[in-house]
VOMAR-558833 format. One record per residue: residue number from 1; x, y, z of N, C-alpha, C in turn. Coordinates in Angstrom, 2 decimals. Atoms other than C-alpha are relative to their C-alpha. Layout:
<i:NUM	n_px:X	n_py:Y	n_pz:Z	ca_px:X	ca_py:Y	ca_pz:Z	c_px:X	c_py:Y	c_pz:Z>
...
//
This chain:
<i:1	n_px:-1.07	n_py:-0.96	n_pz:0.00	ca_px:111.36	ca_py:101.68	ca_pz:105.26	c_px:-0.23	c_py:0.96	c_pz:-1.17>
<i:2	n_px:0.42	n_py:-1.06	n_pz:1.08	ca_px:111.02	ca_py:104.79	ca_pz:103.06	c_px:1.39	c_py:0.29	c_pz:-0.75>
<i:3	n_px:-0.79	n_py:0.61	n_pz:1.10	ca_px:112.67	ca_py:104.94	ca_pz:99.96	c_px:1.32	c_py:1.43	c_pz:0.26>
<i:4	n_px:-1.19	n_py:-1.27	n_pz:-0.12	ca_px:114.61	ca_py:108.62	ca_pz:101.16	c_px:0.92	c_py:-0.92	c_pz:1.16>
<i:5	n_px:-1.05	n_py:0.30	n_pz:-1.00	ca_px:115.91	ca_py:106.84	ca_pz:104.28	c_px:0.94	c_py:-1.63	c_pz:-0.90>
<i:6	n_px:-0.79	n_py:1.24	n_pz:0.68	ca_px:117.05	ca_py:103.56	ca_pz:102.12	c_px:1.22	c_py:0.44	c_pz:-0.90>
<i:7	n_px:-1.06	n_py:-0.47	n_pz:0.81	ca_px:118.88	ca_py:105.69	ca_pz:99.92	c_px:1.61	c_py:0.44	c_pz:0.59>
<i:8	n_px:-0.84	n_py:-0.31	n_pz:-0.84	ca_px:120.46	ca_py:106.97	ca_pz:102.59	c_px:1.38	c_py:-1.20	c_pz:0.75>
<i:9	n_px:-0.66	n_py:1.27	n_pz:-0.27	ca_px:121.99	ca_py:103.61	ca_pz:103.94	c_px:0.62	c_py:-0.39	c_pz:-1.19>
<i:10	n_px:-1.48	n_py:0.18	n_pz:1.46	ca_px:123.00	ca_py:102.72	ca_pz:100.42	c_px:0.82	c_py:1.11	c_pz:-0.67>
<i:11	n_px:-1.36	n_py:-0.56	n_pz:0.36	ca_px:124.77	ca_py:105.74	ca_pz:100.12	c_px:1.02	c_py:0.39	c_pz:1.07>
<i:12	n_px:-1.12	n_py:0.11	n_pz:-0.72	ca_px:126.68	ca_py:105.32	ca_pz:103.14	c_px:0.75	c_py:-1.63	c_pz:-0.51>
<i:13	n_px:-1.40	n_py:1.21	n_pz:-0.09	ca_px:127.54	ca_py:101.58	ca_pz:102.60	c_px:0.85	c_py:0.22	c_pz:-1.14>
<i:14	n_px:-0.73	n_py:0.17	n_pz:1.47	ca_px:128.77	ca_py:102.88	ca_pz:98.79	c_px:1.28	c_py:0.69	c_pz:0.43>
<i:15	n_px:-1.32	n_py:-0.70	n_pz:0.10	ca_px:131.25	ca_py:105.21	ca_pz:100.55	c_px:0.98	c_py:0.97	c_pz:-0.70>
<i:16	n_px:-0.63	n_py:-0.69	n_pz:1.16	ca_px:133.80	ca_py:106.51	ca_pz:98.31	c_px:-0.25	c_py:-0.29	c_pz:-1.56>
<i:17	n_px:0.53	n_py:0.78	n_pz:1.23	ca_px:132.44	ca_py:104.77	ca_pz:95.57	c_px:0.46	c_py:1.22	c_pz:-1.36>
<i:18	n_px:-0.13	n_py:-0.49	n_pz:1.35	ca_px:133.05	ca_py:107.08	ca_pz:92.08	c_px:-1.20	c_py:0.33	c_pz:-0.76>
<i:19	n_px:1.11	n_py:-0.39	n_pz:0.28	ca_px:130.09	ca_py:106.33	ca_pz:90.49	c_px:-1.31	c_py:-0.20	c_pz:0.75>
<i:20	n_px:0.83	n_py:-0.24	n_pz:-0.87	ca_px:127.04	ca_py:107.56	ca_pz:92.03	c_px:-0.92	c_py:-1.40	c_pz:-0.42>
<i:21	n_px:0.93	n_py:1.51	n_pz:0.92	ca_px:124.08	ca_py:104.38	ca_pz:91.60	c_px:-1.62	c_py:1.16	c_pz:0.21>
<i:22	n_px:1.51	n_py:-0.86	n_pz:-0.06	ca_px:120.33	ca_py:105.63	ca_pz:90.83	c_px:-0.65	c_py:-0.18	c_pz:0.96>
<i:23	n_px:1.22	n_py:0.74	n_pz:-0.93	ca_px:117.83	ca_py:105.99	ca_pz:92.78	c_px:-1.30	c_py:-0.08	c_pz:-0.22>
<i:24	n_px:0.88	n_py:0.34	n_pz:0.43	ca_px:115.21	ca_py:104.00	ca_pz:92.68	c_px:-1.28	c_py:-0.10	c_pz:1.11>
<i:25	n_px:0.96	n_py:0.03	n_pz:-1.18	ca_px:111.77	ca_py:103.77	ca_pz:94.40	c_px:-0.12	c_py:-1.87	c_pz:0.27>
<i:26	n_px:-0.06	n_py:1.34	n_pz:-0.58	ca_px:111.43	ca_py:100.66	ca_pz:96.77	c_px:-1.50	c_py:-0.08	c_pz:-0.31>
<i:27	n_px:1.77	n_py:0.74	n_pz:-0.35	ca_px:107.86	ca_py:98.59	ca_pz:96.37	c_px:0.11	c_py:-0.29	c_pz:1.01>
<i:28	n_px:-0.03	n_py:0.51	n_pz:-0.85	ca_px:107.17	ca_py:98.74	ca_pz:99.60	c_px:-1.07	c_py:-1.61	c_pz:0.55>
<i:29	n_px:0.79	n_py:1.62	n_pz:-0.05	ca_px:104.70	ca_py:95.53	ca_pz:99.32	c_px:1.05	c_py:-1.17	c_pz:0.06>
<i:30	n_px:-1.16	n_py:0.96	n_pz:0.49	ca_px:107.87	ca_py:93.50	ca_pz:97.93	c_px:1.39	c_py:0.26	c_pz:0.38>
<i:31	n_px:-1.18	n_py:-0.22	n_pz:-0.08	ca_px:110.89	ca_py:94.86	ca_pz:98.48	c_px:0.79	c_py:0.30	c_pz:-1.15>
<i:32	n_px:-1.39	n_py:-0.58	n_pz:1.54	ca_px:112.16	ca_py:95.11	ca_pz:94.86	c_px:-0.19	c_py:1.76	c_pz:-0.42>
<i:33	n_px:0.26	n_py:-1.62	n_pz:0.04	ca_px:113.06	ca_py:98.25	ca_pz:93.22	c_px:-0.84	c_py:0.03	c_pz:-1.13>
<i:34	n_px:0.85	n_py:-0.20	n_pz:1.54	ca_px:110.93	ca_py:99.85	ca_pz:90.47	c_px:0.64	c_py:1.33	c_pz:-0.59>
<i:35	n_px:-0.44	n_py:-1.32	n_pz:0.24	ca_px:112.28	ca_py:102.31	ca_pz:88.45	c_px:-0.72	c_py:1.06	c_pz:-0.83>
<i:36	n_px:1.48	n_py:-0.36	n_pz:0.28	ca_px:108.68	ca_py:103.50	ca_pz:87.15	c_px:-1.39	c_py:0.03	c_pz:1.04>
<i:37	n_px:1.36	n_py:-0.38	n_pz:-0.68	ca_px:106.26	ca_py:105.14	ca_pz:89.54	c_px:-1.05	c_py:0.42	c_pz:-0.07>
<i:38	n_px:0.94	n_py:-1.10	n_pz:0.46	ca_px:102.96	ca_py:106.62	ca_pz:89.87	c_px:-0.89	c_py:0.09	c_pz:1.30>
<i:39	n_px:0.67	n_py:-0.24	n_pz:-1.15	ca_px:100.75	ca_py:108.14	ca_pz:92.10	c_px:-1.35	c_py:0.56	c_pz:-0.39>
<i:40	n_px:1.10	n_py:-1.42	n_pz:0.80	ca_px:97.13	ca_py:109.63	ca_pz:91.29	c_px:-0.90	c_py:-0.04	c_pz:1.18>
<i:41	n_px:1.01	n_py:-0.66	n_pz:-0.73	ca_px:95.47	ca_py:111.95	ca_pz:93.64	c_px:-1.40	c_py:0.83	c_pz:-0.11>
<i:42	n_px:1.47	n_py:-0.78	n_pz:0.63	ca_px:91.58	ca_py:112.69	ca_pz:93.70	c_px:0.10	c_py:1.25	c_pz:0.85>
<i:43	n_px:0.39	n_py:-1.42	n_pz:-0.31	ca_px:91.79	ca_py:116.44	ca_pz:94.12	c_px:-1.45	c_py:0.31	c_pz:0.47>
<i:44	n_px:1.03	n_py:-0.42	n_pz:-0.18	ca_px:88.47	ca_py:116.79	ca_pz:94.36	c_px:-0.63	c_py:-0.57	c_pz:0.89>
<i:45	n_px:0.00	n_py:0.69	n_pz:-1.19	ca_px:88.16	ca_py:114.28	ca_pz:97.31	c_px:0.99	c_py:0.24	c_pz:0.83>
<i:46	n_px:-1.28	n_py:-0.52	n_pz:-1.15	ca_px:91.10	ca_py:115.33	ca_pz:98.90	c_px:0.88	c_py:-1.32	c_pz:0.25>
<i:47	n_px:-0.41	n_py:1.11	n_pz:-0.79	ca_px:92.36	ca_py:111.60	ca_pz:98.91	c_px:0.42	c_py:-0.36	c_pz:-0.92>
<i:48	n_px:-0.44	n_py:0.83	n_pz:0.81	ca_px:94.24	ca_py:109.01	ca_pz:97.03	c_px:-1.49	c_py:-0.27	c_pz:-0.76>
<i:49	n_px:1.44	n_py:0.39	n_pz:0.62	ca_px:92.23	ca_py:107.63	ca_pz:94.02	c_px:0.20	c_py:-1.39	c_pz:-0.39>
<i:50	n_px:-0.13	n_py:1.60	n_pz:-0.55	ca_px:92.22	ca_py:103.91	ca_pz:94.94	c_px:-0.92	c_py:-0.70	c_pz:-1.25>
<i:51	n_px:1.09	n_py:1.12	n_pz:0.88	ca_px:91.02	ca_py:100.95	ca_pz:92.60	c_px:0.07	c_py:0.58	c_pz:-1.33>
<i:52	n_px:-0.50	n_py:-0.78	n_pz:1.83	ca_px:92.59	ca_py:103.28	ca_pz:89.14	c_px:0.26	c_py:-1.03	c_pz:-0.69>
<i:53	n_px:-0.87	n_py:0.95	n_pz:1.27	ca_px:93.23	ca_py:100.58	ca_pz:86.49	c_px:0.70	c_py:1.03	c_pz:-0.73>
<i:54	n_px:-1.33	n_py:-0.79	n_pz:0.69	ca_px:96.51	ca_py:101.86	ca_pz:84.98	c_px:0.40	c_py:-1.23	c_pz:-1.27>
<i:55	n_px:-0.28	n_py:0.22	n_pz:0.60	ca_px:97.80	ca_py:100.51	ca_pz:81.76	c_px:1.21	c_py:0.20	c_pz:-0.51>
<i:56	n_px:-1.29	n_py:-0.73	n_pz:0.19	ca_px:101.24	ca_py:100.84	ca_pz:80.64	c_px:0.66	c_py:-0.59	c_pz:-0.93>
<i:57	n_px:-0.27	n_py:0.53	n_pz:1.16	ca_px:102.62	ca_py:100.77	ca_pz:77.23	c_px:1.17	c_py:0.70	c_pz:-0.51>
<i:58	n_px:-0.59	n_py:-0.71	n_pz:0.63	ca_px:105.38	ca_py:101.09	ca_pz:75.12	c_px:-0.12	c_py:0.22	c_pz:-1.25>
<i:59	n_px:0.30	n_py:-0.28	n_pz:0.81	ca_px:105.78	ca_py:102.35	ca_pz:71.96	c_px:1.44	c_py:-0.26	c_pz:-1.07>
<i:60	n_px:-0.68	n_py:0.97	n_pz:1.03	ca_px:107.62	ca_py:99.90	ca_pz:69.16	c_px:0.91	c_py:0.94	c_pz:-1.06>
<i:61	n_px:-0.63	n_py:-0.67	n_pz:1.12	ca_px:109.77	ca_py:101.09	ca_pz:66.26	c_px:-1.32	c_py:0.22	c_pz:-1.06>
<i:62	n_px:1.34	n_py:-0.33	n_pz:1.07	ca_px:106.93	ca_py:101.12	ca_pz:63.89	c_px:-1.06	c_py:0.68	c_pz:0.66>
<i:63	n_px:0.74	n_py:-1.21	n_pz:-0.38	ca_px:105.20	ca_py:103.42	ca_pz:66.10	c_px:-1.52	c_py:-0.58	c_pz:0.62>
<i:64	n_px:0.93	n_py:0.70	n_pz:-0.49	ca_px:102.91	ca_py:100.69	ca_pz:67.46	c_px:-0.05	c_py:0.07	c_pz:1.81>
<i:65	n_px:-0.28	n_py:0.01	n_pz:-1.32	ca_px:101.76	ca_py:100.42	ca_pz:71.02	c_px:0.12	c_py:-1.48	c_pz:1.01>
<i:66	n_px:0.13	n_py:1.32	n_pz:-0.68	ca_px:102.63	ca_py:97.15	ca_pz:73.08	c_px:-0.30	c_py:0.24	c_pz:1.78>
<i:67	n_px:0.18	n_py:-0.52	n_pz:-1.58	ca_px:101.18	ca_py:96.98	ca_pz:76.56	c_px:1.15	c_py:-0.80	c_pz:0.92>
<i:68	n_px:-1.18	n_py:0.65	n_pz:-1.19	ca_px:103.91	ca_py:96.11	ca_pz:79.64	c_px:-0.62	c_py:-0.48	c_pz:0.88>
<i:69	n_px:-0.10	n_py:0.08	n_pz:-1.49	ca_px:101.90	ca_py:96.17	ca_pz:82.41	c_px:-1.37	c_py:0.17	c_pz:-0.02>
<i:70	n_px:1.31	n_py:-0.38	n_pz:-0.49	ca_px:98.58	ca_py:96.50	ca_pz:84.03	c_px:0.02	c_py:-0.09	c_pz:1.53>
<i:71	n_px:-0.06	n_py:0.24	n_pz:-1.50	ca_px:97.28	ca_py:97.09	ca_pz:87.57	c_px:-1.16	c_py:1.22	c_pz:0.31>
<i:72	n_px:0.82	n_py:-0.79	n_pz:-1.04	ca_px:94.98	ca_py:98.93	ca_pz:89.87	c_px:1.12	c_py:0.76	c_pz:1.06>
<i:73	n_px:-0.96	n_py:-0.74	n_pz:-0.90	ca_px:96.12	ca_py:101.67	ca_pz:92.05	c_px:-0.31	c_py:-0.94	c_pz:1.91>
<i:74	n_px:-0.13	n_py:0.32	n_pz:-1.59	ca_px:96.41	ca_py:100.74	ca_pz:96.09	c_px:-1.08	c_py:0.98	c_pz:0.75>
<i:75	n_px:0.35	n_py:-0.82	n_pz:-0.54	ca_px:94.59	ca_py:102.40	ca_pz:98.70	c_px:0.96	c_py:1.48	c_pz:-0.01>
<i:76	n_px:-0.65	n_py:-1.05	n_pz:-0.18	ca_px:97.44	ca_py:105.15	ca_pz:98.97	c_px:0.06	c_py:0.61	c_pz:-1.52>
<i:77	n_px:0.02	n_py:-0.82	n_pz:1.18	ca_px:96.77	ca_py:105.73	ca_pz:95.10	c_px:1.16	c_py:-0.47	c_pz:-0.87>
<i:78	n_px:-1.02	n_py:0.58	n_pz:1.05	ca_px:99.61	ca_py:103.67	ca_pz:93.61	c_px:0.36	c_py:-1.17	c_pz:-0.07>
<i:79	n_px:0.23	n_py:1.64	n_pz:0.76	ca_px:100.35	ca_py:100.87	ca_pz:91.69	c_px:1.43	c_py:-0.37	c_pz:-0.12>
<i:80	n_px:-1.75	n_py:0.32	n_pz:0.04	ca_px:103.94	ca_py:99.54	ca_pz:92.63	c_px:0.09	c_py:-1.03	c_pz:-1.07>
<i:81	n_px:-0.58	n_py:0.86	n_pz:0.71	ca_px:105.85	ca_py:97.05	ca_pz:90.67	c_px:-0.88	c_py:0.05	c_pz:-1.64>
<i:82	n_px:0.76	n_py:-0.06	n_pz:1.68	ca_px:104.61	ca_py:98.39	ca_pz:86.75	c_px:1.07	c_py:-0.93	c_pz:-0.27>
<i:83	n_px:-0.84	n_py:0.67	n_pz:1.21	ca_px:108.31	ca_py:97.46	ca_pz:85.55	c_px:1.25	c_py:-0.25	c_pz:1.23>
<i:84	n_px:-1.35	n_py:0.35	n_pz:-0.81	ca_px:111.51	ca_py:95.51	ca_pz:86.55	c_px:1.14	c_py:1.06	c_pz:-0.56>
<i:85	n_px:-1.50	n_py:-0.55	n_pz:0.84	ca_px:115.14	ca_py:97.44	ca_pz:85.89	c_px:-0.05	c_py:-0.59	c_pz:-1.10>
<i:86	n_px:-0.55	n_py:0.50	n_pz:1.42	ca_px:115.41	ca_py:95.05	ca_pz:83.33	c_px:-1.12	c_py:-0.15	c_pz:-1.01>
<i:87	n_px:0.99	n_py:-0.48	n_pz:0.90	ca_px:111.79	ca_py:95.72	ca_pz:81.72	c_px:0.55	c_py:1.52	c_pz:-0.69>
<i:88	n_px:-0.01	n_py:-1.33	n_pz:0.44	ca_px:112.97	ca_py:99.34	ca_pz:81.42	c_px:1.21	c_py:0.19	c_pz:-0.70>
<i:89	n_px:-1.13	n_py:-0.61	n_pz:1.08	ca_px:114.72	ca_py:101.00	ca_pz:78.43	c_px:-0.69	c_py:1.12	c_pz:-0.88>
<i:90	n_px:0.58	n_py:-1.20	n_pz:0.51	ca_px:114.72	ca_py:103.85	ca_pz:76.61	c_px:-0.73	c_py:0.11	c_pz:-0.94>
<i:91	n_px:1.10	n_py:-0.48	n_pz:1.19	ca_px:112.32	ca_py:105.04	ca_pz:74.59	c_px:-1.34	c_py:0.88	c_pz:0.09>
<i:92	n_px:1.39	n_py:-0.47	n_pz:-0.54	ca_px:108.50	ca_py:106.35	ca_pz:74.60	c_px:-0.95	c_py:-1.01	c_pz:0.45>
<i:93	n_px:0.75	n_py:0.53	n_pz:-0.55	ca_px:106.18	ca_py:105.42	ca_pz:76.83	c_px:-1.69	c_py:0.61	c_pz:0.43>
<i:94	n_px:2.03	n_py:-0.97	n_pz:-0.41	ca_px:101.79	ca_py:106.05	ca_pz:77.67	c_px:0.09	c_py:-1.21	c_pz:1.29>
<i:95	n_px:1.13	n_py:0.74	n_pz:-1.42	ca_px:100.24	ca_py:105.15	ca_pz:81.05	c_px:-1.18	c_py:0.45	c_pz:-0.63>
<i:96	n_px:1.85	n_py:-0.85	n_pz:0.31	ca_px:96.29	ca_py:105.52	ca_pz:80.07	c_px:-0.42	c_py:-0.55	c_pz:1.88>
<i:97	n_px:0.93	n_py:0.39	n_pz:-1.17	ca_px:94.39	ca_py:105.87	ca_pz:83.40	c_px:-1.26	c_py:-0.02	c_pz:-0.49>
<i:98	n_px:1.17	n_py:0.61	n_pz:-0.06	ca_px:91.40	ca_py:104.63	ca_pz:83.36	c_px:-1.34	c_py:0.73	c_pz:0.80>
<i:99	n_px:0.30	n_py:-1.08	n_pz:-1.17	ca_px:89.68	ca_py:107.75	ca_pz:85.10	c_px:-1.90	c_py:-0.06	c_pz:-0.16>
<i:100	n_px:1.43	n_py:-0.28	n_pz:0.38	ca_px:86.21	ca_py:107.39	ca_pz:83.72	c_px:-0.82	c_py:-1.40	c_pz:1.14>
<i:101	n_px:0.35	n_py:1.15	n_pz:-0.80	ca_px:85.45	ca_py:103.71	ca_pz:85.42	c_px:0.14	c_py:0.50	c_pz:1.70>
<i:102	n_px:-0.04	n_py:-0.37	n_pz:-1.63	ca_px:87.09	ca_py:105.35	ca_pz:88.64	c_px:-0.91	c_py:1.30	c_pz:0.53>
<i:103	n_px:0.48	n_py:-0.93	n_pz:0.37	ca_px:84.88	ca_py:108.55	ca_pz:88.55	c_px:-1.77	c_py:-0.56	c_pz:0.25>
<i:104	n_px:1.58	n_py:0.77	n_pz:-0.16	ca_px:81.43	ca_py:106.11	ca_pz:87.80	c_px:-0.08	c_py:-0.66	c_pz:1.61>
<i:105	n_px:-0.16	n_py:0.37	n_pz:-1.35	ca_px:82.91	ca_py:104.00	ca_pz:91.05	c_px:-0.33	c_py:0.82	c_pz:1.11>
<i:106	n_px:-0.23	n_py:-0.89	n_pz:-1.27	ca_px:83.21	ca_py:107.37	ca_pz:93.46	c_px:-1.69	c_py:0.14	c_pz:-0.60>
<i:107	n_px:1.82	n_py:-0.71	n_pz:-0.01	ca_px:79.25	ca_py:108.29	ca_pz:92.04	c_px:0.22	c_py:1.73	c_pz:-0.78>
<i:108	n_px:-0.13	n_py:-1.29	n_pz:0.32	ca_px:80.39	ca_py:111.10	ca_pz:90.44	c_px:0.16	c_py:-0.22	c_pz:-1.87>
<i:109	n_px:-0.15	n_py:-0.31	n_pz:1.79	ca_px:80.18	ca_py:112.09	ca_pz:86.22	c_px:1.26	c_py:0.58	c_pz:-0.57>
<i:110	n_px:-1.14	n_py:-0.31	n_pz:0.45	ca_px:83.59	ca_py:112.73	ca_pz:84.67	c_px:0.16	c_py:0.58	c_pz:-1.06>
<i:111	n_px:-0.71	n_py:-0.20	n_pz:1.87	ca_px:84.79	ca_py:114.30	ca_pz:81.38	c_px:0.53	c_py:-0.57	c_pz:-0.53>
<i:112	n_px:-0.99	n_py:1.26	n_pz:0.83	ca_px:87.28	ca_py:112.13	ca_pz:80.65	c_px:0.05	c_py:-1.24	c_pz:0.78>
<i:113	n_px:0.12	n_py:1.86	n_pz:-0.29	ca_px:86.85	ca_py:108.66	ca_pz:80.37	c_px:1.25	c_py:-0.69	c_pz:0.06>
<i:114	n_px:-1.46	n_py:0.50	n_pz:-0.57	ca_px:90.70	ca_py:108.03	ca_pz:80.47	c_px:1.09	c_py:1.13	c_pz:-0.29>
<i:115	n_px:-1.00	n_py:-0.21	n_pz:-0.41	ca_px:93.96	ca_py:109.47	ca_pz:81.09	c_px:1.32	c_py:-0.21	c_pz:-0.68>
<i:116	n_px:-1.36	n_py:0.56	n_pz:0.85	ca_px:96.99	ca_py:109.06	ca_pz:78.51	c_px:1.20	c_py:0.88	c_pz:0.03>
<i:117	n_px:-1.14	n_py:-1.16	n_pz:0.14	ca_px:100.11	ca_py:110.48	ca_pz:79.32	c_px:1.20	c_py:-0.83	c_pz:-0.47>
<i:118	n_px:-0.92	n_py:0.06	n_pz:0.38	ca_px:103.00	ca_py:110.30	ca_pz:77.63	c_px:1.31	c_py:0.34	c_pz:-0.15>
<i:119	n_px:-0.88	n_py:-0.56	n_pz:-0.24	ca_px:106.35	ca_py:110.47	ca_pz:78.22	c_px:1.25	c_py:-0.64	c_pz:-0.34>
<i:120	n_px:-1.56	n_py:1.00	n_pz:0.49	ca_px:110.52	ca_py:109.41	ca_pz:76.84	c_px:0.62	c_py:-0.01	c_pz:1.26>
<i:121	n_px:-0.99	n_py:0.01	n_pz:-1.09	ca_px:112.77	ca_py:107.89	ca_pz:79.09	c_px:1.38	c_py:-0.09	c_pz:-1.10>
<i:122	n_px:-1.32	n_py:-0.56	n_pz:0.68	ca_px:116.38	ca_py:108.96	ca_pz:77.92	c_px:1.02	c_py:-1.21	c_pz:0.76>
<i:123	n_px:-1.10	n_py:0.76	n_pz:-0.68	ca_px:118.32	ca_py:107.32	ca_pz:80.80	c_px:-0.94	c_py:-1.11	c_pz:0.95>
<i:124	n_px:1.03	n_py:1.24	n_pz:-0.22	ca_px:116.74	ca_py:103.64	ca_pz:81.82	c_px:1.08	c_py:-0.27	c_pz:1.99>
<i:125	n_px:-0.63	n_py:0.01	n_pz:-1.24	ca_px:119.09	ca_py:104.06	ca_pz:85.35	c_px:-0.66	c_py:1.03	c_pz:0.39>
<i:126	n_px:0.87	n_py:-0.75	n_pz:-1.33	ca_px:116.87	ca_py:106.74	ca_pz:86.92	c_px:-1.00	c_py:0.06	c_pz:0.32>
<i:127	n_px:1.40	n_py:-0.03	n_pz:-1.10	ca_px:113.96	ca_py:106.91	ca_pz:88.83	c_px:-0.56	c_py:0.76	c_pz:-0.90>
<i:128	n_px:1.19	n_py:-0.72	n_pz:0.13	ca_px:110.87	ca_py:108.37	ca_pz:87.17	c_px:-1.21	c_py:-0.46	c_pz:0.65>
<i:129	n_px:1.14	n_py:0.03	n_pz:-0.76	ca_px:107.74	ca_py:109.36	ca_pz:88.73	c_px:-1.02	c_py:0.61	c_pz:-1.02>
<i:130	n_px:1.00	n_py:-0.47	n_pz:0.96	ca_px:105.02	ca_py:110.02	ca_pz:86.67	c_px:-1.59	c_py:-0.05	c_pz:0.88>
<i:131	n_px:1.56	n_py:-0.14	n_pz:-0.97	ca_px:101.95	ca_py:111.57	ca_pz:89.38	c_px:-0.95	c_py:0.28	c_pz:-0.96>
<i:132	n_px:1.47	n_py:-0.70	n_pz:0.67	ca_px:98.18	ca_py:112.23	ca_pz:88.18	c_px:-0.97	c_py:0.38	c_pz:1.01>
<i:133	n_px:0.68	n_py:-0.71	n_pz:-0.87	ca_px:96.40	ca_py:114.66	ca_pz:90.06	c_px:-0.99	c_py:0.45	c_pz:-0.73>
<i:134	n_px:1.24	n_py:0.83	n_pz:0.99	ca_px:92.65	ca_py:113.69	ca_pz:88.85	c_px:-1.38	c_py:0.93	c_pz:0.68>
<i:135	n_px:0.98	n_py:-0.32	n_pz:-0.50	ca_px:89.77	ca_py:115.92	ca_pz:89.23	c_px:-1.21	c_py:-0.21	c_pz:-1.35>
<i:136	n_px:1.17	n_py:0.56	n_pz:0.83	ca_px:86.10	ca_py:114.92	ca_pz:87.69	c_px:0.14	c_py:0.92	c_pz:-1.84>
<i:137	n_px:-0.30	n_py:-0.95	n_pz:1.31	ca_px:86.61	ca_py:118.01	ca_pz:84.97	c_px:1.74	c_py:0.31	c_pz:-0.47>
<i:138	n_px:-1.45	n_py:-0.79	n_pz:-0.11	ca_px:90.46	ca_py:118.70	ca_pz:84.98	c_px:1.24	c_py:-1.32	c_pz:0.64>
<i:139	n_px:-0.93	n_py:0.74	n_pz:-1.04	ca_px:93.87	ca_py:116.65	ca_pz:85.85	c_px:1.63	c_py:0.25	c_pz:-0.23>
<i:140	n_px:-1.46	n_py:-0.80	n_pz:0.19	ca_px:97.60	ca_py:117.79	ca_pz:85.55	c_px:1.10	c_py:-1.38	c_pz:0.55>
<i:141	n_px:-0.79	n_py:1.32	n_pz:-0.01	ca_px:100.59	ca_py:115.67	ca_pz:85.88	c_px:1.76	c_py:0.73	c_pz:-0.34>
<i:142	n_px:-1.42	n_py:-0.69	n_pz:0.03	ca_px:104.71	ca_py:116.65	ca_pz:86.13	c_px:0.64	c_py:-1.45	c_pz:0.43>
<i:143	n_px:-0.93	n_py:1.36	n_pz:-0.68	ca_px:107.97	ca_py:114.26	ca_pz:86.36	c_px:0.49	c_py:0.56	c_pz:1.88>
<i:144	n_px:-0.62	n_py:-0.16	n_pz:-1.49	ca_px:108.17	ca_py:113.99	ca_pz:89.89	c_px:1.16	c_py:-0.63	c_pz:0.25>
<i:145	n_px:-1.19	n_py:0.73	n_pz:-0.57	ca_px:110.91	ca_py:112.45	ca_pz:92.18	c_px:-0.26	c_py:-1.33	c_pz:0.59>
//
């Protein structure tokens, strides 16, 4: 079930409800929600970029980095279940992709050997999407939905 039409059902059964609830993306492998996504597309293949080791860290009061999470992307280019609701809270956070290993994999020579983006979450109730659109020289990245 896709995570626009799910929303949809839970915001009919909420009804009159008051306060609105977030929305979150479904893992569709599992069923739980995640409220940390990602997606990374090889531009330069035209296709998901499958088999990405992703890394995912936060960043401590002393300005240290602790890792949360690890994983490989999916065939469709993403790596569900990084964090539970109750892993996530505010603060700063890095995904490093791992773009150089995936890059040697496709047969192709890269520039960058990884991927570190960084970004604060303010409010730990909404959905972020954090895409990487990955080409051998070049890769760009925006909060998606």
């Amino acid at each position: 079930m896709s995570c626009s039409r799910l929303n949809t059902i839970v915001g009919h059964l909420q009804g009159s409800q008051q306060t609105p609830q977030p929305k979150l993306a479904v893992n569709e492998m599992s069923g739980q929600y995640s409220p940390l996504t990602t997606h990374v597309l090889d531009t330069a293949q035209g296709k998901p970029a499958s088999n990405l080791e992703i890394n995912l860290y936060y960043q401590t009061t002393d300005k240290q980095w602790q890792q949360l999470a690890s994983g490989k992307t999916n065939a469709d280019g993403r790596c569900p279940g990084l964090l539970t609701q109750e892993q996530f809270k505010p603060g700063i956070y890095k995904i490093s992709f791992e773009t150089g290993e995936y890059h040697k994999s496709q047969g192709v020579q890269g520039f960058y050997p990884f991927v570190p983006i960084f970004f604060e979450i303010i409010d730990p109730n909404q959905h972020y999407h954090v895409p990487l659109l990955l080409s051998p020289f070049g890769y760009s990245t925006y909060r998606g939905s």
